[in-house]
C-alpha positions in Angstrom: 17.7 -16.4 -38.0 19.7 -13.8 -36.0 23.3 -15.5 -34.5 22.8 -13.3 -31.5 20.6 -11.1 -29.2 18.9 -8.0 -30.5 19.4 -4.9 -28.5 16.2 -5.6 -27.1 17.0 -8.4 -25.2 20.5 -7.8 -24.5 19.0 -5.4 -22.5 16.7 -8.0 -21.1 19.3 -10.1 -20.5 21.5 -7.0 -18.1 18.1 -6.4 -16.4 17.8 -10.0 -15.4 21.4 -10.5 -14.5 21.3 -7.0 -12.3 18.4 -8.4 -10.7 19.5 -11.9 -10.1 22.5 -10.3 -8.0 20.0 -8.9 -5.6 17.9 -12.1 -4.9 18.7 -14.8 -2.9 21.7 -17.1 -3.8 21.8 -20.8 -3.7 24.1 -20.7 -1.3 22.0 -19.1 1.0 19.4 -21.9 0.4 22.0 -24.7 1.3 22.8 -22.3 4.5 19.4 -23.2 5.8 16.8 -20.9 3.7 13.4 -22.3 2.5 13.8 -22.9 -1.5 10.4 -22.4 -1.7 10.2 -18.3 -1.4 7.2 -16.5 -1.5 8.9 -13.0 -0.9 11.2 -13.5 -3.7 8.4 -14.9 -6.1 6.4 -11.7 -5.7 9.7 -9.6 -6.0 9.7 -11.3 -9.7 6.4 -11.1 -10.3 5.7 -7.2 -9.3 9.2 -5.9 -10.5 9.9 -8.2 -12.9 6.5 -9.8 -14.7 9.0 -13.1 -15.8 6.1 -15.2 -16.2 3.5 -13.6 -18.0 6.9 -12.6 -20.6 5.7 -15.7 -23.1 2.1 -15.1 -22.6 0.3 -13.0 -25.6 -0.9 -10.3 -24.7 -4.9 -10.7 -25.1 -4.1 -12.7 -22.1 -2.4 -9.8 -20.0 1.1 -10.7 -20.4 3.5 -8.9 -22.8 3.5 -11.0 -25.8 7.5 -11.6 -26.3 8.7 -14.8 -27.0 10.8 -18.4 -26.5 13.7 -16.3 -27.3 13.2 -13.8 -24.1 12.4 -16.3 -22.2 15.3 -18.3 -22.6 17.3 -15.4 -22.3 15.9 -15.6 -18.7 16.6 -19.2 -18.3 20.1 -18.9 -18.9 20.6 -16.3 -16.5 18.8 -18.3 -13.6 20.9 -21.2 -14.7 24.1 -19.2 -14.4 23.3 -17.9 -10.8 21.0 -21.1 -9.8 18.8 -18.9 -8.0 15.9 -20.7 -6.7 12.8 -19.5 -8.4 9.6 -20.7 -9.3 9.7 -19.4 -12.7 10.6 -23.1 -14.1 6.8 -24.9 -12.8 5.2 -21.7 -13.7 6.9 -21.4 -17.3 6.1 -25.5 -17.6 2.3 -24.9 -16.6 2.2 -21.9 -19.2 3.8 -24.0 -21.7 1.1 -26.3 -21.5 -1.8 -23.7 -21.8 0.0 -21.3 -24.7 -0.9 -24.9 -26.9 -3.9 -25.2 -25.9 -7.0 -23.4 -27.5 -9.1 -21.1 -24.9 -6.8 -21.4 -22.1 -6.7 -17.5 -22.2 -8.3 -17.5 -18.7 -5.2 -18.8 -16.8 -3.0 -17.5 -18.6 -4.3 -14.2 -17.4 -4.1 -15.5 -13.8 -0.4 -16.9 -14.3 0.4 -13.2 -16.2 -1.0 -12.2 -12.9 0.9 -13.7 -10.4 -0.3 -16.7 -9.9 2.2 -18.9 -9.0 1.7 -22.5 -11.4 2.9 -26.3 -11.9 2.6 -28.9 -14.6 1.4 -32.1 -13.5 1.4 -35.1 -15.6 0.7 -38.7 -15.5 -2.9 -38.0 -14.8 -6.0 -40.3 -16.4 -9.2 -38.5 -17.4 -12.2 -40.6 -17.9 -15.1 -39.0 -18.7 -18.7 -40.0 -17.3 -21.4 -38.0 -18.8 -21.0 -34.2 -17.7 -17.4 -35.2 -15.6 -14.2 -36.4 -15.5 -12.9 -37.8 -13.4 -8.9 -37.4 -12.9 -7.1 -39.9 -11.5 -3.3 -40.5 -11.1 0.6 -39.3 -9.2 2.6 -37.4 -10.8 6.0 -38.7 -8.8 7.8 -35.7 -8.9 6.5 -32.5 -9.9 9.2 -29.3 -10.1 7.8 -25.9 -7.8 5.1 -27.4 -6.4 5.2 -26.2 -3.5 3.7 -23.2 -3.1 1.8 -23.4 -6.3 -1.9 -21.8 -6.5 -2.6 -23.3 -10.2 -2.1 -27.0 -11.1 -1.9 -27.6 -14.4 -2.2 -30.8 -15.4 -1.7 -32.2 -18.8 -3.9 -35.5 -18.6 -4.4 -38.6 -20.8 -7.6 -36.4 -22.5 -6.5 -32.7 -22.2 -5.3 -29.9 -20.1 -7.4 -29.1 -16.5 -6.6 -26.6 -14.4 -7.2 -27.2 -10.6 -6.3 -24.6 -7.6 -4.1 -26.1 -4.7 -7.0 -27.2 -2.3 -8.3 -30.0 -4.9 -4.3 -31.6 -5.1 -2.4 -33.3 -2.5 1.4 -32.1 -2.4 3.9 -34.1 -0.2 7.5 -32.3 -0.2 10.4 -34.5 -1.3 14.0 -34.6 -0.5 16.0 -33.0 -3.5 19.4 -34.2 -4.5 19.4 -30.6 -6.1 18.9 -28.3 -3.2 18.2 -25.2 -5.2 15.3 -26.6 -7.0 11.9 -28.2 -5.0 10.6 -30.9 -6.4 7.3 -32.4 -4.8 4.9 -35.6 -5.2 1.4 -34.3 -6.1 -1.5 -36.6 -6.3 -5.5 -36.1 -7.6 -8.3 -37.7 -7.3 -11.5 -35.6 -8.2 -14.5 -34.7 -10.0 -14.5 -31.5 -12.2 -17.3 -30.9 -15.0 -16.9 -31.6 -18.5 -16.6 -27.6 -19.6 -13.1 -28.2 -16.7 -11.5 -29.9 -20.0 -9.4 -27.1 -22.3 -8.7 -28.9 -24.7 -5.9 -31.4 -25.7 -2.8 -29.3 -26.9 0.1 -31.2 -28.7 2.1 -33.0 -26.5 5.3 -32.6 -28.5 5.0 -29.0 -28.8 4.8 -28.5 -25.3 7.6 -30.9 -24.2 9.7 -28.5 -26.7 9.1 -25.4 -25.3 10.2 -26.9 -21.6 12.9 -28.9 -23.2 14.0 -25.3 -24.7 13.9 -23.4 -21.3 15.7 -26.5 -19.2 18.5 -26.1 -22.5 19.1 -22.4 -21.5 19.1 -23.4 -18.1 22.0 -26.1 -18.3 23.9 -23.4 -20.7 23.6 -20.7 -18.3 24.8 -23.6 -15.4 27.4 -24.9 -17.7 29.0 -21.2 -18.4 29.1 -20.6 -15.1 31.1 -23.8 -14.0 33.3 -22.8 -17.1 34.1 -18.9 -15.2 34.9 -20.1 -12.2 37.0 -22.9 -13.1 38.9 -20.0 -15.1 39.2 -17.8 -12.2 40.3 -20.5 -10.0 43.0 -21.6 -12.8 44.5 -18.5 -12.7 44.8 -17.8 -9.0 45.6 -21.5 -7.4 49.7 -21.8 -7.6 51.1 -25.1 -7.5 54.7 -25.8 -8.3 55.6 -22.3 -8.4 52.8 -21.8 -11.1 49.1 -20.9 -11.2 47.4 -24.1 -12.4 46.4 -22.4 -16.0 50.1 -22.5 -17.1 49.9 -26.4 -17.4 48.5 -28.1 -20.5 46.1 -30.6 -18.9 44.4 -27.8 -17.1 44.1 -25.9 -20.4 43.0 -28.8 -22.1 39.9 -29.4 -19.9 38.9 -25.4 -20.1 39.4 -25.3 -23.8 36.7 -28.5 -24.1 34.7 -26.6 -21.6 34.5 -23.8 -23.8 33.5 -26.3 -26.4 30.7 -27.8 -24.5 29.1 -24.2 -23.3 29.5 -22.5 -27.1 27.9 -26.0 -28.9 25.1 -26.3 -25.8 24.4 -22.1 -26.3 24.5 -22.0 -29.7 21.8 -25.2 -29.9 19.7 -23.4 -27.0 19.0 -20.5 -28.9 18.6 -22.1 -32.0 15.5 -24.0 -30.2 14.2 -20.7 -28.7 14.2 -19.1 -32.2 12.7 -22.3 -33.8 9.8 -22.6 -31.2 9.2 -18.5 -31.4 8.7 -18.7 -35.4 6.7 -21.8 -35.7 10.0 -23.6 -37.8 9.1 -26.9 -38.6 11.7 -28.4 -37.1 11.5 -27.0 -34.0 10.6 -30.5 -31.9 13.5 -31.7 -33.6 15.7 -28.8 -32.6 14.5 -28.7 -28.6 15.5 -32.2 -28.6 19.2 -31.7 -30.1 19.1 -28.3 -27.7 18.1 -30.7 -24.6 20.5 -33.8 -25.2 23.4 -31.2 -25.7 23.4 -28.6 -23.1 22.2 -31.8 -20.5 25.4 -33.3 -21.7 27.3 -29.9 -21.6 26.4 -29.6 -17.9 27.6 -32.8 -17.0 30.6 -32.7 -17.9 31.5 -29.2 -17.1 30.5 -29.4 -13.7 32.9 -32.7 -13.3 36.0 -30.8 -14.9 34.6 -28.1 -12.3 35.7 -30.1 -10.0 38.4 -31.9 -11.5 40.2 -28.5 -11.8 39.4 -27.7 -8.0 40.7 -30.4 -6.5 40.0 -30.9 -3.2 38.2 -27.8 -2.3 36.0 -28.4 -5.3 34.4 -32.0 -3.4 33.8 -29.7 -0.1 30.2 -28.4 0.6 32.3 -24.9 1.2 32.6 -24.5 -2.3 29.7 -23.9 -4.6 31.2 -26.6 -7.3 29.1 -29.4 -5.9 25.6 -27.5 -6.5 26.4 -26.9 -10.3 27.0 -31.0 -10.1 24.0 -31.2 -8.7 22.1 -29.3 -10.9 23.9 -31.4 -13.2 22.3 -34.5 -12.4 19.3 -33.6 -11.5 18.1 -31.8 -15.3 20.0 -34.6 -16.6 17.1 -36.8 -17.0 14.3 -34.0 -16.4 12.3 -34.6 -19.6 14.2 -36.7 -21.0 18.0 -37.8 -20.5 19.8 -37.5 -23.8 20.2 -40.9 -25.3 16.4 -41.1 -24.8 16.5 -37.7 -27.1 19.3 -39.2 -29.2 17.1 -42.5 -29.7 13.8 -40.0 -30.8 15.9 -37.9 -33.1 17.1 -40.8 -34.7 13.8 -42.6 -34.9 12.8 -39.2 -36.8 15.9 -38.9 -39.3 15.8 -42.9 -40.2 12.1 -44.1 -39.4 11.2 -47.7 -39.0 13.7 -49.8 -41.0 
């Protein structure tokens, strides 16, 4: 593998940083604005095309890669600006392993706004299924037109009208999360087919790793910056040891969680056989990264950095909120194990 971008998506990468400095912050969501934003969606989606980035191109999308799409993810995880493009990107990570799914993945490469809903039963009664079930909290569903949802037999697709969706309170204010419930009757041809679970959960595993790297670097700049500028004792706070000491195991944390990340992204993109292995080693590490470079966030703040005035608290948040998205990581720790040693 490559240890680092090609020039092709370094420039990806400037194009969606540029961009990202144009769209709405999270501050501005915690100031009173909707996370759930339509305008900026199509912004992404007509000057942007994000989501149909993954999808092969047979499907109308542009047939790039886990790699460029993590490149994304780390971006939106540095600026935690609320988009979409994480239910979407679930939803599409369900369909890409699932045969003859082409059809909405042209929709998604479209536009459509998307979700992945699990949890579901199928049962099948002669030419249905019926699906049954509550996924408790389901990430960008509101204001999803596809419903994606990965059920005990296979993958269904359902538009918004055949789901219920009750908003829910987020401890993460940048991200919405939603409880979505079905209970309906679709033919038997509604069925996709039933994609590897553990294929899927490594592509999302992958893009919530860039995520929590992009999150974690960020907390690890402006701890920095503040370092240099806040004077205590005649001295800017950098100068002491103790606050060195926590920005050099930041640095630590953000390298180990990045260099894991992209490791998962390139596995996933060339079909390595380790791959599941790798997004679960690329999930526990940047989740752990996150955590505790948000806390020396704060830590090296001080007071300010516990205020709702700073933006510390909402890279915390973040924090603990993709903590245990998917999987928290001695759950990951406990599968990689169980894959290295077995059943003695």
């Amino acid at each position: 593998m490559h240890f680092g971008l090609s020039w092709e998506q370094e420039q990806l990468r400037d194009a969606v940083n540029g961009f990202l400095g144009e769209l709405r912050s999270a501050r501005e969501v915690l100031d009173g604005a909707s996370v759930s934003d339509p305008a900026g969606w199509q912004r992404v989606v007509q000057e942007q095309g994000w989501q149909a980035i993954a999808i092969p191109e047979e499907a109308g999308g542009f047939g790039f890669g886990q790699v460029e799409l993590a490149v994304i993810f780390e971006a939106l995880g540095r600026t935690l600006t609320p988009c979409p493009l994480l239910g979407t990107s679930m939803a599409t990570a369900a369909l890409l392993e699932t045969d003859g799914a082409h059809g909405p993945l042209g929709e998604i490469a479209g536009g459509r706004q998307a979700t992945l809903v699990r949890g579901i039963e199928a049962h099948r009664s002669g030419e249905t299924w019926r699906l049954v079930g509550v996924d408790p909290q389901v990430v960008d569903a509101l204001g999803a037109e596809l419903f994606v949802v990965l059920g005990t037999a296979g993958v269904f697709v359902l538009e918004a009208g055949q789901v219920e969706v009750t908003a829910l309170p987020g401890f993460d204010v940048t991200r919405s999360l939603a409880r979505v419930s079905v209970d309906i009757t679709v033919p038997a041809e509604a069925c996709l087919g039933a994609p590897d679970h553990g294929a899927v959960h490594a592509r999302i595993e992958s893009l919530l790793a860039a995520e929590s790297t992009g999150a974690a670097d960020a907390t690890l700049a402006m701890a920095i910056d503040y370092a240099k500028v806040r004077v205590q004792y005649g001295k800017p706070i950098g100068s002491f040891q103790a606050i060195q000491h926590l920005c050099a195991d930041m640095l630590v944390h953000v390298e180990s969680a990045r260099s894991a990340a992209w490791y998962a992204a390139w596995a996933i993109a060339h079909g390595s056989p380790d791959a599941r292995q790798a997004a679960r080693v690329a999930k526990a590490t940047a989740s752990t990264a996150l955590m505790h470079c948000a806390g020396a966030n704060i830590q090296i703040h001080g007071g300010i950095g516990f205020t709702w005035e700073h933006d510390a608290h909402l890279y915390f948040k973040r924090a603990q909120a993709t903590h245990a998205l998917f999987g928290d990581p001695a759950e990951h720790r406990s599968a990689i194990a169980d894959d290295l040693l077995g059943a003695l």
